[in-house]
N, C-alpha and C positions, 0 to 999 in steps of 0.2 A: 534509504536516505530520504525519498520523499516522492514526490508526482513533477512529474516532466509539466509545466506549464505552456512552455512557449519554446522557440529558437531564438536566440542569436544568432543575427544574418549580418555580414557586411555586404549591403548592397552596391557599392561600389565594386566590388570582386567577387559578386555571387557565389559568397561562399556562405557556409556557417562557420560561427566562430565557437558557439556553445550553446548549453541547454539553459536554460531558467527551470529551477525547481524551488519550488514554494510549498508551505507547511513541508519544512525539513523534519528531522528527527533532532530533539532538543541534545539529545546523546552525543549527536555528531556536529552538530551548530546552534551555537550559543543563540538561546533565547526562539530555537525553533525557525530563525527566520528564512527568508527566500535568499537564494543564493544562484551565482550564474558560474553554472561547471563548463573551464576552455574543451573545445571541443577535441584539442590533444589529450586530454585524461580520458577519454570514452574510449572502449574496446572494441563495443559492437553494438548494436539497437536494435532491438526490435519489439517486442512486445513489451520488454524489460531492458533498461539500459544495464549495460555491464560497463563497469570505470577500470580501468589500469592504474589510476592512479587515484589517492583523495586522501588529501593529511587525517592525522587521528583526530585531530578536533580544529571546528573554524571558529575564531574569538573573532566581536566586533573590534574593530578600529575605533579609537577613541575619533571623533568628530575633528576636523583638521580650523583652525581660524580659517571665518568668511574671506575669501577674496571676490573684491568687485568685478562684476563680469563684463567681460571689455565688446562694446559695441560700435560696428563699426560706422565713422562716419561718411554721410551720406554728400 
């Protein structure tokens, strides 16, 4: 599918939540790009991640309208 780049950590509950794999396979995700596999689809890790799970193909999402980002006041 690709090269493990990074984790996903929720450091509030020291967990992982998934892997980040970047230069995917264009075969299995559109346009090649990086993607963040939940760390409930992984079987096992180690030298090579094994998935239990992974759809047959991942399309982009069309782009959703900007929403303003809410800042809080001070």
């Amino acid at each position: 599918m690709g090269n493990v780049n990074n984790l996903v950590v929720d450091v509030e509950n020291g967990a992982v939540d998934g892997l980040f794999v970047g230069e995917t396979n264009p075969l299995l995700v559109e346009g090649g790009r990086a993607v963040s596999v939940p760390y409930r689809w992984i079987q096992s890790v180690g030298d090579i991640v094994i998935l239990r799970y992974f759809p047959k193909r991942v399309s982009l999402k069309k782009p959703a309208a900007a929403v303003p980002a809410m800042v809080p006041e001070k």
